[in-house]
N, C-alpha and C positions, 0 to 999 in steps of 0.2 A: 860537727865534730871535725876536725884537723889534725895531724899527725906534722911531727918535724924530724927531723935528721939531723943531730947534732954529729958533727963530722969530727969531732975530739973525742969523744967518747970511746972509750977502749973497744968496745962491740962492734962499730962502725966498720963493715966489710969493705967497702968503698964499692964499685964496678965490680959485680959478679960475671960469670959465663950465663948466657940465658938458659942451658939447658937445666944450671945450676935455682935460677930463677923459677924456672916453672917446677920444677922437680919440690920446688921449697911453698911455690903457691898452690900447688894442688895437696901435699902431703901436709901441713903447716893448720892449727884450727887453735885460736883463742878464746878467751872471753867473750870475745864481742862479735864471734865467727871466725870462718877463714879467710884468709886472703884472697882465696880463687873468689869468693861471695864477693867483698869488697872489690875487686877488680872489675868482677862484672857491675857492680852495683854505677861503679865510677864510669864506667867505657858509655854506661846506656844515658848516664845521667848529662857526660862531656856531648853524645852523640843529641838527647834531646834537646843540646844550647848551640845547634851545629859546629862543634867540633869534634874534629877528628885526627887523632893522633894516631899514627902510621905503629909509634911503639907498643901502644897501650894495645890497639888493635890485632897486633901481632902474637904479643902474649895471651890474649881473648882467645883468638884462636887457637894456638896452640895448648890452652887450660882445657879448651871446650872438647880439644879430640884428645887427652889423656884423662879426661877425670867426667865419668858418670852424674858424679855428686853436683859439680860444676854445671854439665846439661842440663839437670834438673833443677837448679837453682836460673838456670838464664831461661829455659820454659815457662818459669813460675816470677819473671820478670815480662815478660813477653807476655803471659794471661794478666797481671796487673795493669798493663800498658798496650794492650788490644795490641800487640805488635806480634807479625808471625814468628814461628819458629825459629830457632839460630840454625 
């Protein structure tokens, strides 16, 4: 699955504030989950093809120490993936 960013699109926020960022990825839950899930889901998935993005990592952290729901969605990444604790 892939997502795109049509940057015409009347919704199209462009550059948010990060606090505005995480505040929207930890509170935010779709169809197909939350965003804070999908972030972690990306960050383990980027870090298992070694890489590592300073941004993505950044936001990881800061999802993992405001949102509970978040911790236990990257615990339960971590037991799928014999990986320790975040």
């Amino acid at each position: 699955m892939a997502f795109f960013v049509n940057r015409s699109h009347p919704n199209y926020t462009g550059k948010l504030p990060l606090e505005t960022v995480i505040k929207t990825l930890v509170s935010a839950r779709g169809q197909l989950g939350s965003p804070a899930e999908y972030l972690l889901e990306t960050v383990h998935g980027l870090i298992e093809h070694g890489v590592r993005d300073p941004y993505l990592l950044e936001l990881r952290k800061r999802v993992l120490a405001d949102s509970p729901r978040a911790r236990r969605h990257a615990r339960q990444i971590a037991f799928r993936h014999a990986l320790p604790d975040p």
